[in-house]
MARPAZA-277350 format. One line per field, with one value per residue (C-alpha): x, y, z; residue in one letter. Coordinates in steps of 0.001 Angstrom, whole numbers. Layout:
REM MARPAZA-277350
u	[X, ...]
v	[Y, ...]
w	[Z, ...]
rest	[A, ...]
END
This chain:
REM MARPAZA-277350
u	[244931, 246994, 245813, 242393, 239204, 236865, 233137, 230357, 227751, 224338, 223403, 221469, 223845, 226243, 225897, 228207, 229356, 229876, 233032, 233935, 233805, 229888, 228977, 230419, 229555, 226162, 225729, 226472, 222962, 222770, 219746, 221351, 220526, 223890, 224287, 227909, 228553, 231860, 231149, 231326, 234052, 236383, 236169, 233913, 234466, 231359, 228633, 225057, 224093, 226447, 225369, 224666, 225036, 224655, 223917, 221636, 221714, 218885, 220748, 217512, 216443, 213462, 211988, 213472, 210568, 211795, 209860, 212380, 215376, 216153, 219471, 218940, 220413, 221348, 222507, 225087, 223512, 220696, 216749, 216885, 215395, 214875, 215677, 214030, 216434, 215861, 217099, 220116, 219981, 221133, 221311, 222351, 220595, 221177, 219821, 221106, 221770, 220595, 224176, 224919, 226864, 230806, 231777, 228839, 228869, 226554, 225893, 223924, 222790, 221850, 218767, 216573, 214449, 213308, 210432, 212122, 212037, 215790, 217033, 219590, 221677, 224870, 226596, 225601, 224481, 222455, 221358, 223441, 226531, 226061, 229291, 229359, 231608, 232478, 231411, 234862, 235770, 234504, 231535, 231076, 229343, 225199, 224881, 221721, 220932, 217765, 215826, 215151, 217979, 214801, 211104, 209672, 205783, 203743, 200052, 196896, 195423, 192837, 194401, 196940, 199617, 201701, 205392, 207374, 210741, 213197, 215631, 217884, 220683, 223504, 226168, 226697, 224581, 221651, 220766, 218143, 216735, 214442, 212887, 210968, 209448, 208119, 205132, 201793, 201451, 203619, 203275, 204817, 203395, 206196, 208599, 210910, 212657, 215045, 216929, 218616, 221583, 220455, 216599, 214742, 211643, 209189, 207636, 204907, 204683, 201476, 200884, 197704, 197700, 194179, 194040, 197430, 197438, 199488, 202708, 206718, 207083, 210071, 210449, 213533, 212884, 215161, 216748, 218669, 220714, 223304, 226070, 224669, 221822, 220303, 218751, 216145, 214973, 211322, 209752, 206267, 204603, 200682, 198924, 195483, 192871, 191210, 190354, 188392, 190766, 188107, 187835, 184807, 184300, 186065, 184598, 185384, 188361, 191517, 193665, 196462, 200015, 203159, 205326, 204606, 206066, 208123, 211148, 211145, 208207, 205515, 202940, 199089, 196422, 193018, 190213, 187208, 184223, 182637, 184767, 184255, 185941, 188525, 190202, 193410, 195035, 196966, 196432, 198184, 197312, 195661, 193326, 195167, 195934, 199003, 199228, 196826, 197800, 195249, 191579, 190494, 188734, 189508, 188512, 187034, 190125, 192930, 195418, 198397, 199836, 203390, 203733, 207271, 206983, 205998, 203737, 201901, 205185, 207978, 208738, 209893, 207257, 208378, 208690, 204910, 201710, 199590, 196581, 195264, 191899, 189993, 187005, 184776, 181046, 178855, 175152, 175132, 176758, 179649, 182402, 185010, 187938, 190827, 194077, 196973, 199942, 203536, 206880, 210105, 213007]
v	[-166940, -169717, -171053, -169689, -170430, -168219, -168102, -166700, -164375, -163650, -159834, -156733, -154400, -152449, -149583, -146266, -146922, -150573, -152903, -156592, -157090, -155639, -158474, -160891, -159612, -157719, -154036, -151682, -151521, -147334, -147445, -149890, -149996, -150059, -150368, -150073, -151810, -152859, -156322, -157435, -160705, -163058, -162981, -160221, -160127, -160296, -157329, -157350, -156326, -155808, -152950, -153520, -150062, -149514, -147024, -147608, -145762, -145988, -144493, -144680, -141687, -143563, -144092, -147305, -149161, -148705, -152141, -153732, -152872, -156069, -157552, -161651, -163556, -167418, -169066, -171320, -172141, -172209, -170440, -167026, -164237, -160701, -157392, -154190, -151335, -148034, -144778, -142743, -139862, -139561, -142734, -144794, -147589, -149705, -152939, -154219, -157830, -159526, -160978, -164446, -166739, -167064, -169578, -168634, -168346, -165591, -165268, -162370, -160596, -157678, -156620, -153976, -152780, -149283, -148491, -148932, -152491, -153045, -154750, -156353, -158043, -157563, -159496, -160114, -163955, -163549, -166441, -169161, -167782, -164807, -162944, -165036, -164303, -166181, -164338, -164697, -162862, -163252, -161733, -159238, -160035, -159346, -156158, -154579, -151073, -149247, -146427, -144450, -145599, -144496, -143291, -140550, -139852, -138066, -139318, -138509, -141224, -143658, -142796, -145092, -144387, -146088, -145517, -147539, -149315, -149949, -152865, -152575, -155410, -153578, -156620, -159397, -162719, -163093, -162077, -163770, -161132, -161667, -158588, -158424, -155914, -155881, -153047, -153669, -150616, -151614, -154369, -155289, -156634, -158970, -160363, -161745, -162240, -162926, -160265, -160700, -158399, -154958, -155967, -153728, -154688, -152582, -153372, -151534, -150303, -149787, -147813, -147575, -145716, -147264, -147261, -145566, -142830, -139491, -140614, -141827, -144772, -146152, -149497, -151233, -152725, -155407, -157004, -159940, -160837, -163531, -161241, -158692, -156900, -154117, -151985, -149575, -147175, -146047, -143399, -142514, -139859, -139469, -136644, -136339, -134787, -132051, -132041, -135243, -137100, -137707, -137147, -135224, -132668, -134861, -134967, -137002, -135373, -135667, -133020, -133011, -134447, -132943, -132046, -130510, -130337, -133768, -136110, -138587, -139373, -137851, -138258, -137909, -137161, -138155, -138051, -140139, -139236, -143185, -146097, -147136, -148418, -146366, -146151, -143638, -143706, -141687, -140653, -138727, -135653, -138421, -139828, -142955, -144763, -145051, -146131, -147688, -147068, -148308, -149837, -150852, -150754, -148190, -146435, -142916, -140605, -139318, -141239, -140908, -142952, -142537, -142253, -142955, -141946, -145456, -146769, -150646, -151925, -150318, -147969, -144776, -142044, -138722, -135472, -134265, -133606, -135730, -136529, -138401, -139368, -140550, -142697, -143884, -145300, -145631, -146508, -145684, -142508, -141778, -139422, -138368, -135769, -135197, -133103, -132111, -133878, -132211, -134777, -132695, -134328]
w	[-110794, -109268, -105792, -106338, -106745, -108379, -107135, -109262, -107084, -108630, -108204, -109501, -110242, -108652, -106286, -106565, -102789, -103854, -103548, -103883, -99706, -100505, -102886, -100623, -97282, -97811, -98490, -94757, -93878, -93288, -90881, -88504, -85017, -83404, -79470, -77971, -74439, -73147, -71548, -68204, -69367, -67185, -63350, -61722, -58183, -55955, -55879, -54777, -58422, -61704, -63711, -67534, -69709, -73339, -75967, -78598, -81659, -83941, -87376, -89019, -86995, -85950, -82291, -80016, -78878, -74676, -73665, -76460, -74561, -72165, -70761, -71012, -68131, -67082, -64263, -64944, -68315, -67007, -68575, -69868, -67213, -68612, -66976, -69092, -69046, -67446, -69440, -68149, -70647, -74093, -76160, -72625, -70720, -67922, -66094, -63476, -62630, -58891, -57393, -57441, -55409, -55329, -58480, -60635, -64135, -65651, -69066, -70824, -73594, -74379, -77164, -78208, -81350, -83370, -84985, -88635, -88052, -87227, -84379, -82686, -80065, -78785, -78921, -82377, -82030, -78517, -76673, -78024, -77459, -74555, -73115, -69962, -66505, -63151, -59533, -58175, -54334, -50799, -50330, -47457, -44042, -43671, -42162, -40648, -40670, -38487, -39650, -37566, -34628, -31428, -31279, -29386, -29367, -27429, -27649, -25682, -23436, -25378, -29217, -31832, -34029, -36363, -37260, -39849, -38838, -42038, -41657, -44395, -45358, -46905, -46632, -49346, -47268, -46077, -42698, -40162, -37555, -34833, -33217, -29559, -27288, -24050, -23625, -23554, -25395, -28674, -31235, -34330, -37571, -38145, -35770, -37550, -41155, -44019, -45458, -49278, -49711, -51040, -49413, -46547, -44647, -43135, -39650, -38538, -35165, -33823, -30347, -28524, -25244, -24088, -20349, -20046, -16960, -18338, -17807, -19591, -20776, -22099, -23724, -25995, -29149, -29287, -32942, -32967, -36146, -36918, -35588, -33135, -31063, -31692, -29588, -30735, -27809, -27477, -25126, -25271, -23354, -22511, -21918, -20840, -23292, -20884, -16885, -16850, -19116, -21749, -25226, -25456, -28246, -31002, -33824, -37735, -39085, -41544, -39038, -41900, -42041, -40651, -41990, -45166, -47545, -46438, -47361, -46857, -44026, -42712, -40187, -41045, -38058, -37782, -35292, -34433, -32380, -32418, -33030, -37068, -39953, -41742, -44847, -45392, -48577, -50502, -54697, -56868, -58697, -61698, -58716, -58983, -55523, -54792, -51537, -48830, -45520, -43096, -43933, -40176, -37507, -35434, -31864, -30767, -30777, -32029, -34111, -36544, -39075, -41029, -44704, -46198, -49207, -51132, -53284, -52544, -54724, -51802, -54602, -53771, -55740, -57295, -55906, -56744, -54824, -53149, -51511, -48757, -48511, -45294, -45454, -42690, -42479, -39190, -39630, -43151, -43337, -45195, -44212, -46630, -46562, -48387, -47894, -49770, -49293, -50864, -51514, -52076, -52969]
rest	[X, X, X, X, X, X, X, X, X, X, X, X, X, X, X, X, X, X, X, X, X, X, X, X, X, X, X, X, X, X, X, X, X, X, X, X, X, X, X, X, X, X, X, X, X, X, X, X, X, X, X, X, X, X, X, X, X, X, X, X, X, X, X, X, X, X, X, X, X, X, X, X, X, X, X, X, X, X, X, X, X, X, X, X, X, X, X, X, X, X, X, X, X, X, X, X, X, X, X, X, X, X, X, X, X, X, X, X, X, X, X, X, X, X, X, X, X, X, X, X, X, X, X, X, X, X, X, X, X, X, X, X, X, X, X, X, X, X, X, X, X, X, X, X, X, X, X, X, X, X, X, X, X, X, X, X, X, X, X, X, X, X, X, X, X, X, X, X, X, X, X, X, X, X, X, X, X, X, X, X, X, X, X, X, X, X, X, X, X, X, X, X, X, X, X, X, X, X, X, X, X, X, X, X, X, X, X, X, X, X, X, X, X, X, X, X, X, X, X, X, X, X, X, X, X, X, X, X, X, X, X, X, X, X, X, X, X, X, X, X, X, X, X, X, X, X, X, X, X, X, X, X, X, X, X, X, X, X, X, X, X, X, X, X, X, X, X, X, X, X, X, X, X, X, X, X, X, X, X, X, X, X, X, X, X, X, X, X, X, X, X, X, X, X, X, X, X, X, X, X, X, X, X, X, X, X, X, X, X, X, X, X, X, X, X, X, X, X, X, X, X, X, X, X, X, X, X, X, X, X, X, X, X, X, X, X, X, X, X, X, X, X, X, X, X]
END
């Protein structure tokens, strides 16, 4: 045929679903592993995370390998991180991808496998050339948010407690906080702090009434941030144990946690009779730790510490029951007991 040129292709034979595009362009592969995203392309204006979604549909009927299924990331060219996905429902997975600064160019990729042996990328080439988009926008102001806005206690004379104080970030910088107090009755485990967009930290608040007549007391936790103070207010009332304001009659004891069922905190009691070393934690119905909240030394008396409902990660757990478990040792003898603990979501 004139203006032509006809190539010869080597093959075995025809197929009954064949065509000249086949020969030339390989057989359709009918066990494919297909996944269908719509890119994020172009300018993308400024978000603590994007969110990366896809199907993946494994036509050979056979399993996807979950561990497979990774978004691959750069920084302005930059090294390849990975992000596995987390399943949705159905065929659909997502990952989601930290924020970067105004005028940075992300690229990505997204791949996973099956147990047939298929797998793939989309797009189709991967890491050499990725679907790639600029951070573009201004991005919001840092802004702190307290949980829980004030603390009120009332605790017997000569005991602790702890309670947890979230700071959360939910604005698109960085913020810088400070925090102070003036009670002798209240520290902090950390005083101050740098919060990523999206981040929260938790400060633990230990009180110990040792000394303290029955009485109010009122303090202000004070947090200073590049914009702002905040004021958290905290009043804690004592109470004498009996007559003679002692603590006679105490004995080693997990008292419980209240409430429960809880969501999303709860507060566990314990007593003392001698001062000693303690260990609560908390396990799940697998005896697997999941949590330790306090391995010490403490004093004779009664004390209470606050569970959020986290693992050692800052993971939130599942709805589920729980137990915590309190450990002591004096002079060789061991004390153990163990309560139920119920998370409802």
């Amino acid at each position: 045929m004139p203006g032509y040129e006809v190539i010869g292709i080597y093959s075995n034979g025809w197929y009954n679903t064949d065509a000249l595009h086949c020969r030339t362009r390989n057989v359709a592969d009918r066990g494919m592993l297909y996944i269908e995203h719509n890119p994020l392309l172009g300018e993308q204006d400024y978000a603590n995370e994007f969110t990366i979604s896809a199907e993946f549909k494994p036509y050979s009927n056979e399993s996807l390998y979950t561990d497979s299924l990774k978004v691959f990331y750069n920084i302005d060219g930059g090294d390849y991180e990975s992000i596995t996905m987390t399943f949705i429902s159905g065929d659909l997975y997502y990952a989601m991808i930290p924020g970067q600064p105004v005028g940075t160019e992300i690229g990505y990729y997204i791949h996973g496998a099956d147990e047939s042996g298929h797998s793939m990328n989309h797009p189709y080439i991967g890491a050499p050339d990725p679907h790639t988009f600029t951070v573009v926008g201004t991005p919001q102001p840092a802004e702190l948010t307290v949980d829980p806005e004030s603390f009120t206690l009332e605790m017997q004379t000569n005991t602790t407690a702890i309670e947890i104080m979230t700071l959360s970030n939910i604005g698109g910088i960085d913020l810088i906080y400070d925090i102070s107090e003036t009670a002798d009755w209240l520290s902090l485990n950390e005083a101050s702090g740098i919060l990523q967009p999206g981040d929260s930290d938790e400060i633990e608040l230990l009180f110990d009434t040792t000394g303290l007549a029955a009485d109010t007391y009122l303090c202000d936790i004070v947090i200073t941030d590049d914009r702002e103070e905040t004021i958290i207010p905290v009043e804690l009332t004592v109470i004498g144990t009996n007559a003679d304001n002692n603590l006679g009659g105490l004995q080693n004891e997990l008292i419980g946690n209240y409430p429960n069922p809880f969501n999303p905190s709860t507060t566990i009691s314990f007593s003392l009779q001698n001062d000693n070393m303690v260990e609560l934690s908390i396990y799940n119905s697998k005896g697997q730790k999941v949590k330790t909240l306090l391995n010490e030394q403490r004093r004779a008396g009664l004390h209470q510490v606050q569970w959020n409902g986290r693992d050692e990660n800052g993971s939130s757990v599942s709805s589920g029951i729980y137990f915590s478990v309190m450990d002591t040792n004096r002079e060789g003898l061991d004390f153990t007991s163990i309560k139920k603990v119920i998370l409802l979501k």
